[in-house]
C-alpha positions as CSV (number, residue, x, y, z in Angstrom):
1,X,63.3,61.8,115.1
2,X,63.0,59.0,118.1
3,X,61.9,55.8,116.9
4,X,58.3,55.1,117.6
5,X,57.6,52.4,119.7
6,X,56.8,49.0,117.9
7,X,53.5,47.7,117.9
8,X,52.3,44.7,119.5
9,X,50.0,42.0,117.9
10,X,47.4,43.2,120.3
11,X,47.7,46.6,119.6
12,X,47.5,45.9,115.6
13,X,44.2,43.7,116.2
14,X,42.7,46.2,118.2
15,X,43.8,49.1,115.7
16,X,41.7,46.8,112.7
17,X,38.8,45.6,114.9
18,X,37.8,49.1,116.0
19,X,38.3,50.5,112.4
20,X,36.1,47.7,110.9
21,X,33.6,48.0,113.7
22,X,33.3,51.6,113.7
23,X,32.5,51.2,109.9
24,X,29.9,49.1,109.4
25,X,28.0,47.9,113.0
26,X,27.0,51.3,114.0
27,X,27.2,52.9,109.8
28,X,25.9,50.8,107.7
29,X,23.7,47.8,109.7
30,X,20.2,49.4,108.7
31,X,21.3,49.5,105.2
32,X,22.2,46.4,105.1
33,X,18.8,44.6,106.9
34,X,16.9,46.9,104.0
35,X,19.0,45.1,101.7
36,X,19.2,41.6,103.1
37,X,16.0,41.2,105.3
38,X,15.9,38.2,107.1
39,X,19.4,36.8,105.5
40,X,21.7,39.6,107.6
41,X,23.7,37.3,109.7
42,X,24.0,35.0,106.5
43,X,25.1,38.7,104.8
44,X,28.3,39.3,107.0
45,X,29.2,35.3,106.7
46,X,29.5,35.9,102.9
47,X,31.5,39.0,102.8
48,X,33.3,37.7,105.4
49,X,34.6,34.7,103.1
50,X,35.3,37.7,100.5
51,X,37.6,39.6,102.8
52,X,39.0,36.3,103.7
53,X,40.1,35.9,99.3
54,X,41.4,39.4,99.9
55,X,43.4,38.3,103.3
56,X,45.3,35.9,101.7
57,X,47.6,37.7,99.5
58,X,47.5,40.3,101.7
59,X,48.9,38.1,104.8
60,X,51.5,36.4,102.0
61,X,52.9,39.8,100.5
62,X,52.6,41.5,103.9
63,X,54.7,39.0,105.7
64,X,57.5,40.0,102.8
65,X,57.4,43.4,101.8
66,X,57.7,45.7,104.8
67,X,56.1,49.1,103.6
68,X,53.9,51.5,105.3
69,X,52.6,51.9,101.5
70,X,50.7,49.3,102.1
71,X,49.0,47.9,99.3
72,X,50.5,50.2,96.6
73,X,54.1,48.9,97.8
74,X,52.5,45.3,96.7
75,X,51.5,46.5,93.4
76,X,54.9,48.5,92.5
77,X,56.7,45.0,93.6
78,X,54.3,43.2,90.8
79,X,53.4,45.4,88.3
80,X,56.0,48.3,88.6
81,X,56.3,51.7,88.1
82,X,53.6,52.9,85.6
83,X,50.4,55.2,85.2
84,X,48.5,52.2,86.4
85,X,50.2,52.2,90.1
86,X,50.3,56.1,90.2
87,X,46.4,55.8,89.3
88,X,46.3,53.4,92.4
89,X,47.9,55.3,95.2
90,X,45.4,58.5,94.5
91,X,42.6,55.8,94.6
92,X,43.5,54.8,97.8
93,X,44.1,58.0,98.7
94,X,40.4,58.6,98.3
95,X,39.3,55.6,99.6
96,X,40.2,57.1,103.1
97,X,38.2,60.5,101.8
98,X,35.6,58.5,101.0
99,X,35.4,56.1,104.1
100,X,35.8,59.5,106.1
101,X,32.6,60.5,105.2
102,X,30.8,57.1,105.4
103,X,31.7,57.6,109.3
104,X,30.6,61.2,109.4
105,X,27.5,59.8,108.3
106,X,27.4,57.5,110.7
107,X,28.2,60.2,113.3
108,X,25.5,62.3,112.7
109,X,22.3,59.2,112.5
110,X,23.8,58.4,116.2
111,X,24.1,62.2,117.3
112,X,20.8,63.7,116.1
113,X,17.9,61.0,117.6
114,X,20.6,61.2,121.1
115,X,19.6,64.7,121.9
116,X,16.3,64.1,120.3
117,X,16.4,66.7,117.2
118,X,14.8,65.7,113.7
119,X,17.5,64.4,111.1
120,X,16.6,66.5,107.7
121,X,19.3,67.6,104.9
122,X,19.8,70.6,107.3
123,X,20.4,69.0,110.5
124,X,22.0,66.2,109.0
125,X,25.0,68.8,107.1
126,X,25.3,71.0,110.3
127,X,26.5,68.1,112.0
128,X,29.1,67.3,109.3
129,X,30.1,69.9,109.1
130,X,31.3,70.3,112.6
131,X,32.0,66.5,113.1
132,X,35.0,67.3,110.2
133,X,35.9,70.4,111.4
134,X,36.5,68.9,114.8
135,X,38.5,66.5,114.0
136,X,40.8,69.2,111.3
137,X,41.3,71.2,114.4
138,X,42.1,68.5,116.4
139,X,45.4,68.5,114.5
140,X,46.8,71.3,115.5
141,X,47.0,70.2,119.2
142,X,47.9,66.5,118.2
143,X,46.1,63.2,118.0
144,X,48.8,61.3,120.1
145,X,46.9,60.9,123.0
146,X,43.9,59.6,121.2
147,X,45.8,57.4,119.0
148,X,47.8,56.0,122.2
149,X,44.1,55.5,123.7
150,X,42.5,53.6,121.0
151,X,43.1,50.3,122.7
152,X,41.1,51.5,125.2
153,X,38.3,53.2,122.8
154,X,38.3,49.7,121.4
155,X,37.8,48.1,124.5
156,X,34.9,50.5,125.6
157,X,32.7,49.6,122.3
158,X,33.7,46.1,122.5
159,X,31.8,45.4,126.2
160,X,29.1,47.7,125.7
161,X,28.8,45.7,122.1
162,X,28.5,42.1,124.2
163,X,26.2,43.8,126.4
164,X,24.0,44.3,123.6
165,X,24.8,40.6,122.5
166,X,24.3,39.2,126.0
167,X,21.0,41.0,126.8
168,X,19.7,40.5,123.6
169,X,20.2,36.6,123.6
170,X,17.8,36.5,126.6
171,X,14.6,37.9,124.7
172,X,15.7,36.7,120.5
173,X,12.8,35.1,119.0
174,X,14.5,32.4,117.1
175,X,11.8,32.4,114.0
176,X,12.7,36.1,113.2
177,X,15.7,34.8,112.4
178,X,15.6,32.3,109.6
179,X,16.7,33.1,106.7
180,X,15.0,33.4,103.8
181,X,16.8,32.0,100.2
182,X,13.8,32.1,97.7
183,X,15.0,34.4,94.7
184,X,14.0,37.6,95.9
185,X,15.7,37.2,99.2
186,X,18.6,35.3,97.5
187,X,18.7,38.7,95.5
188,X,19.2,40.7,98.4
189,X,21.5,38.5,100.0
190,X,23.9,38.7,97.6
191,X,23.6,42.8,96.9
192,X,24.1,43.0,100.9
193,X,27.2,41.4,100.9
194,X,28.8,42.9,98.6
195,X,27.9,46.2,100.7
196,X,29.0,44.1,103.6
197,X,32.4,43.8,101.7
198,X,33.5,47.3,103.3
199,X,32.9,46.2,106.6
200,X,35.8,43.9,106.4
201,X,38.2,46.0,105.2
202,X,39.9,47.6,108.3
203,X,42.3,44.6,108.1
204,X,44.1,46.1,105.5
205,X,45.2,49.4,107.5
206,X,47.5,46.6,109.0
207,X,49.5,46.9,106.2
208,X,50.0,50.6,106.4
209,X,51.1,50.2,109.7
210,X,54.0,47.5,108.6
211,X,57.3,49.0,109.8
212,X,56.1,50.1,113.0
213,X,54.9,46.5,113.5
214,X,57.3,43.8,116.0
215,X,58.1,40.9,114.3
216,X,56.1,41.6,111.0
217,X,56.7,38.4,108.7
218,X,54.7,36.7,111.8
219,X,52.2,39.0,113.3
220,X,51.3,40.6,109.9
221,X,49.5,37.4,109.0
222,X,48.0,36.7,112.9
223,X,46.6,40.1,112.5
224,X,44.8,40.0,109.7
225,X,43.3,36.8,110.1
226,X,42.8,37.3,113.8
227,X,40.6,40.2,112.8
228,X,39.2,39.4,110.2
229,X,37.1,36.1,112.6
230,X,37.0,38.1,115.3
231,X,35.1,40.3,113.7
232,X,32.7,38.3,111.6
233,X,32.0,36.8,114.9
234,X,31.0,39.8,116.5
235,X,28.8,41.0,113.2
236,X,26.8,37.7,113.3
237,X,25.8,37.2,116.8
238,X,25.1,41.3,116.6
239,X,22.9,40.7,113.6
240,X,21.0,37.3,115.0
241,X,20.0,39.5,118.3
242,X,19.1,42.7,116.1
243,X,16.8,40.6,113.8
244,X,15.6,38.6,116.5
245,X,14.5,41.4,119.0
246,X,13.0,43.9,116.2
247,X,11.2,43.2,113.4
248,X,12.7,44.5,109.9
249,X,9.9,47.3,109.2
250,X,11.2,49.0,112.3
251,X,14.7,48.1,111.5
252,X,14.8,49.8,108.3
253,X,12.6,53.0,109.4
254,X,15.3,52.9,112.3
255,X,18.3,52.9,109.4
256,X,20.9,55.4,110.6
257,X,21.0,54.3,114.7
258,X,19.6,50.8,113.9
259,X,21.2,49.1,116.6
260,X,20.5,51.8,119.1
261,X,17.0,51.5,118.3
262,X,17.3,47.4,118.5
263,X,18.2,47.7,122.1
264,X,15.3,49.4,123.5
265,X,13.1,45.8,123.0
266,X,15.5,44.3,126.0
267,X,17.7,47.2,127.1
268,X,15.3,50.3,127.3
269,X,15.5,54.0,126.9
270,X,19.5,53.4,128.6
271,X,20.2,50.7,126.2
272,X,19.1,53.3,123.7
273,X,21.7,55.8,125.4
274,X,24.1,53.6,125.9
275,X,24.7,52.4,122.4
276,X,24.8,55.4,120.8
277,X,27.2,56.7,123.0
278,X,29.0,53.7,122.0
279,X,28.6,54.4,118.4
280,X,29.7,58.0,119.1
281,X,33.1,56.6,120.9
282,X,33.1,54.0,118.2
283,X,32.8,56.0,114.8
284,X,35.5,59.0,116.4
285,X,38.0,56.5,117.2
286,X,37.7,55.1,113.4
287,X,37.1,58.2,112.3
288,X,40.7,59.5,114.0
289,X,42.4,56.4,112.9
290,X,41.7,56.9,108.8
291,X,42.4,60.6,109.0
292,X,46.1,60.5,110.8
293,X,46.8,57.2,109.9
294,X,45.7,56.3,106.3
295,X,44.7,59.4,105.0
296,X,47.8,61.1,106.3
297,X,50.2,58.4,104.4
298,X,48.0,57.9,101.3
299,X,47.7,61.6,100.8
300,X,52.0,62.0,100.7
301,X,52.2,58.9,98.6
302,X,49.4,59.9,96.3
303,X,50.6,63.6,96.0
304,X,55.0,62.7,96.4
305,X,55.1,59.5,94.6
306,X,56.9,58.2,98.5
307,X,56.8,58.5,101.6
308,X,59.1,60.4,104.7
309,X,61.8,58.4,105.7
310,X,61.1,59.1,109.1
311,X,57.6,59.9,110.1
312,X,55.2,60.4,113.1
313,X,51.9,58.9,112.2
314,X,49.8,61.5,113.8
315,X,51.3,64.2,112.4
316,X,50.9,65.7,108.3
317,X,53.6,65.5,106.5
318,X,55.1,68.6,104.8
319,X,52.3,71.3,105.3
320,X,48.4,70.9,106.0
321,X,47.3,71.1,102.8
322,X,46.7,67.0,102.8
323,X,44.9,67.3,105.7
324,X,42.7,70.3,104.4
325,X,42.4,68.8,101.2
326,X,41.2,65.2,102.5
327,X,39.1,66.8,105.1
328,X,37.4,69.1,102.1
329,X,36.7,66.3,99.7
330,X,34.6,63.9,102.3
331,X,32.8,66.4,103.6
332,X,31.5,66.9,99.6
333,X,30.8,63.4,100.0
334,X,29.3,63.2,103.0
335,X,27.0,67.1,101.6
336,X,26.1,65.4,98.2
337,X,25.8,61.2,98.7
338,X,23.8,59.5,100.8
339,X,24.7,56.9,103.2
340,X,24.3,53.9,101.0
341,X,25.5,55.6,97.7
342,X,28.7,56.4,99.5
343,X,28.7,52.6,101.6
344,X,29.0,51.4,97.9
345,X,31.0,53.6,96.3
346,X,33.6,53.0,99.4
347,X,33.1,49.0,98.3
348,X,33.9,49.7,94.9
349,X,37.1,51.4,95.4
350,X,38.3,49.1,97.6
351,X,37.6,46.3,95.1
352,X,39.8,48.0,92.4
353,X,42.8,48.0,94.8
354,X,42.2,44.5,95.9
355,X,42.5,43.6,92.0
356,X,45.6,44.5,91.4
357,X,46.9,43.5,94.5
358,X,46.0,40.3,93.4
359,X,46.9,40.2,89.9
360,X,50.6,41.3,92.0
361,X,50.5,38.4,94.2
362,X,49.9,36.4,91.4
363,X,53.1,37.8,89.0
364,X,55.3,37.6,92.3
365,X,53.7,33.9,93.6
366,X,57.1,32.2,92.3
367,X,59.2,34.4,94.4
368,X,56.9,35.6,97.3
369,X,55.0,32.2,97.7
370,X,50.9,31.4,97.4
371,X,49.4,28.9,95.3
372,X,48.8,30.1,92.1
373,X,45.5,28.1,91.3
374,X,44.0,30.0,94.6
375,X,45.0,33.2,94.0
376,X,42.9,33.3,90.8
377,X,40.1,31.5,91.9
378,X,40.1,34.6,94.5
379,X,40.9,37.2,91.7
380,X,37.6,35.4,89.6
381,X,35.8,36.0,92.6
382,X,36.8,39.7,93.0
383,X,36.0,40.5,89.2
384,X,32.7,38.9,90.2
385,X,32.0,41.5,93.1
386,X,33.5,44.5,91.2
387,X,30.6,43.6,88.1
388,X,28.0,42.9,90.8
389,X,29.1,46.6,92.7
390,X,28.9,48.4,89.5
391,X,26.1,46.9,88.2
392,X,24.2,47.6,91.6
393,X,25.0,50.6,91.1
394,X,23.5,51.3,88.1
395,X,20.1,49.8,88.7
396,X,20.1,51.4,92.4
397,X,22.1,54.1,92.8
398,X,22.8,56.1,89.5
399,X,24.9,58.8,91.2
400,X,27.1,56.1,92.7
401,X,27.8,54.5,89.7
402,X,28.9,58.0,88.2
403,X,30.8,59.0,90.9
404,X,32.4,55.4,91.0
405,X,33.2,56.1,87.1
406,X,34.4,59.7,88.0
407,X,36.9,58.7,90.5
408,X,38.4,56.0,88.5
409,X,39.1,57.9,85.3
410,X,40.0,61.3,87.7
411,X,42.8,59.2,88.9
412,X,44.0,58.3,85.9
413,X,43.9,61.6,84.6
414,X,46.0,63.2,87.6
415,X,48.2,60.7,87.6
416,X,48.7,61.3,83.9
417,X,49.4,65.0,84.3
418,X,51.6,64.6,87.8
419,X,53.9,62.3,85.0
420,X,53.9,65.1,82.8
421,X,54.6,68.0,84.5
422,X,55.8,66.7,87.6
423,X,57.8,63.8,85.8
424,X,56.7,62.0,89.6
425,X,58.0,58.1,90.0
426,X,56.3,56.1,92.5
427,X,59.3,54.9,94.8
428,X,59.2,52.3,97.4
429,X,60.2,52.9,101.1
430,X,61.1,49.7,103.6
C-alpha cells in the first residue's frame, strides 16, 4: 500500500482542536452552566489544568514510543503484557463508542430546534438513529475526502466561533460574570470540571495518529500542548460571553443548543442559524474523526491484540464487523443515557486510561525521562478525579455509575476469555 502522506504540525492541531471542540462547546456547555452557574469560565480553567497533568506524560512517552496504539502502546511499554493491558485496549475501544454517542447527542439538540420540531424521546432517537446510520453508510463510499477536509471543517467552526466571541464582547454584562465560590457554588465548580475533563481530551487522538506524524519526537509534544491552550482559550472567552449575554435560567432551559440560543441576545434569529449550523459542521467533523480514526484502530487492537502493518486510516480493517459493532453499541448509548449520564461516563473512562498511563510513565521515568516527584503528584490528582467521577455518579446519576461499573468489569471479563480461548497477546507495532 502507498505510504500516506505525513502529517504536518498544523494538520495534527487542527485534527485535536476540532475533536475537542466538537465535544464539549456545542455538546456539553448547557450541562456544564447547570452544573457550574456562574463559575463556567473558572470550570474549563480547572479542567484545563487536569488535561494539562494528563499532557505531560503523554507529550514525554509520545515523543519516544512511536505507535498508532496510542496510549495502550504506553501502558504495554510499562506495565507489559497482562489481563490488565488487554482490559485497557477494549476500554478504550469503548471510549470512542461511548464519545460517539455523546456527539450524536449533541447532533440531534442542534438539529431538532433548527427546523423548529419539539425534541421528545421520539424525536430525539429518530434523529440518532439516522445521524449513525449516516455516517455507517458513509463508509462504504470512503471518508477520505472528508478526512482530507477537516482542516477546512475546522477552520469553518473556528471563525463562526470568534464571531460569536467578537459580537458577544460588544453587549457582555461584566456582573453576570463573576464567579461565585461560596460552598454551594464551590460544589458545583468542582463537579463541572470534572465533566469539563472530557472536553480536553481530543489531544490524546494525537497519539493514535503517531506514525503518520513528521518529525514526531518534536511535534508530538507542540501538538498537544498547543491544543490543549488553544483550546482552553477558546472555551473561556466562549463561556465569559455565554454567561454574560444570557442569564443562567435560560441557559440551562436552553441545555442541548445552549450556545445557539446564547447568540440570539447580540446576533439574532441568524446568529441562532448560524451557530447551529456550525455545531452541525462541528459535531460531524468530530463525529467522522472518532469513528474512522479512533474507533477504527481501537476496535482492531481491542478485538486482534495489534494492529495492520500497513493501514489506511479511513478504511476498517479486516471486515465491517468493527464498524457495525462500534456503530451498534453508541447508538444503545446514545437510546438509553442521557446526555449528561453519558458526558460522565465518557470522563470516567478516560480517567482509567489516563491512570495507567501514568502509573507507565512513572515505571519507565528512568529510561524515558519525567520527573518522578511530578508525575505522582499528577497521578494523586487523577485518583482524586476518578473518586470525585464515581462518586458524582452515585449521588447524581445512578445509571452512570452502573454503567461506569459494567464497562470496567465487562472488559475485564472479555479480556479474560479472549486469553482463554483465543490465547490473544497484546503486541506492539512502531
Amino acid at each position: 500500500m502507498k505510504q500516506n502522506k505525513k502529517l504536518s504540525l498544523v494538520e495534527v492541531v487542527s485534527m485535536a482542536v476540532g475533536t475537542m471542540i466538537g465535544a464539549s462547546i456545542f455538546s456539553i456547555f448547557g450541562l456544564g452552566a447547570k452544573i457550574a452557574g456562574p463559575d463556567l469560565p473558572e470550570a474549563f480553567i480547572l479542567s484545563g489544568i487536569y488535561a494539562l497533568v494528563v499532557a505531560y506524560s503523554y507529550a514525554i512517552l509520545g515523543s519516544k514510543i512511536i505507535s498508532n496504539a496510542g496510549p495502550i502502546a504506553f501502558i504495554l511499554k510499562g506495565i507489559g503484557d497482562n489481563i490488565v493491558t488487554g482490559a485497557l485496549s477494549i476500554l478504550m475501544w469503548l471510549t470512542y463508542v461511548v464519545s460517539i454517542s455523546l456527539f450524536v447527542k449533541g447532533f440531534a439538540g442542534y438539529f431538532l430546534p433548527l427546523i423548529h420540531v419539539g425534541s421528545t424521546y421520539l424525536t430525539l432517537g429518530i434523529v440518532e438513529v439516522v445521524v449513525i446510520s449516516f455516517f455507517t453508510v458513509l463508509n462504504f463510499f470512503g471518508s477520505k475526502v472528508v478526512g482530507k477536509a477537516e482542516f477546512y471543517i475546522v477552520l469553518i467552526k473556528i471563525t463562526i466561533l470568534l464571531v460569536f466571541i467578537f459580537g458577544g464582547f460588544l453587549t457582555i454584562n461584566w456582573g453576570m460574570t463573576q464567579p461565585n465560590f461560596d460552598t454551594v457554588h464551590a460544589t458545583g465548580l468542582l463537579n463541572a470540571s470534572i465533566i469539563f475533563f472530557l472536553s480536553y481530551m481530543g489531544f490524546g487522538l494525537i497519539t493514535n495518529a503517531s506514525e503518520n506524524i513528521k518529525n514526531p519526537k518534536k511535534n508530538i509534544p507542540l501538538a498537544i500542548f498547543i491544543s490543549i491552550f488553544f483550546v482552553m482559550i477558546i472555551y473561556i472567552f466562549i463561556s465569559l460571553v455565554t454567561i454574560g449575554n444570557l442569564s443562567l435560567p435560560d441557559i440551562i432551559k436552553a441545555q442541548e443548543n445552549a450556545l445557539a440560543v446564547a447568540a440570539k441576545p447580540f446576533l439574532g434569529n441568524w446568529g441562532f442559524i448560524l451557530i447551529s449550523i456550525g455545531a452541525l459542521f462541528s459535531i460531524s467533523s468530530a463525529l467522522n474523526a472518532t469513528i474512522y480514526g479512533g474507533a477504527n484502530i481501537a476496535y482492531s487492537l481491542a478485538k486482534d491484540g495489534e494492529l495492520p502493518e500497513n493501514f489506511e486510516r479511513k478504511i476498517w480493517f479486516h471486515s465491517m464487523e468493527g464498524l457495525y459493532i462500534t456503530a451498534g453499541l453508541a447508538l444503545l448509548f446514545a437510546l438509553f443515557f442521557d446526555l449528561s449520564e453519558i458526558a460522565s461516563l465518557t470522563s470516567t473512562v478516560f480517567t482509567v486510561i489516563y491512570i495507567f498511563v501514568l502509573i507507565s510513565h512513572f515505571k519507565l521515568s528512568r529510561q524515558m525521562g519525567g520527573n518522578k516527584v511530578l508525575i505522582v503528584t499528577n497521578l494523586l490528582i487523577l485518583l482524586v478525579i476518578f473518586v470525585a467521577l464515581m462518586r458524582y455518579q452515585l449521588e447524581t446519576q445512578t445509571n452512570a455509575f452502573y454503567a461506569s461499573i459494567f464497562t470496567f468489569l465487562g472488559s475485564i471479563a472479555v479480556e479474560y476469555l479472549f486469553r482463554k480461548f483465543k490465547k490473544r497477546k497484546i503486541l506492539q507495532n512502531g
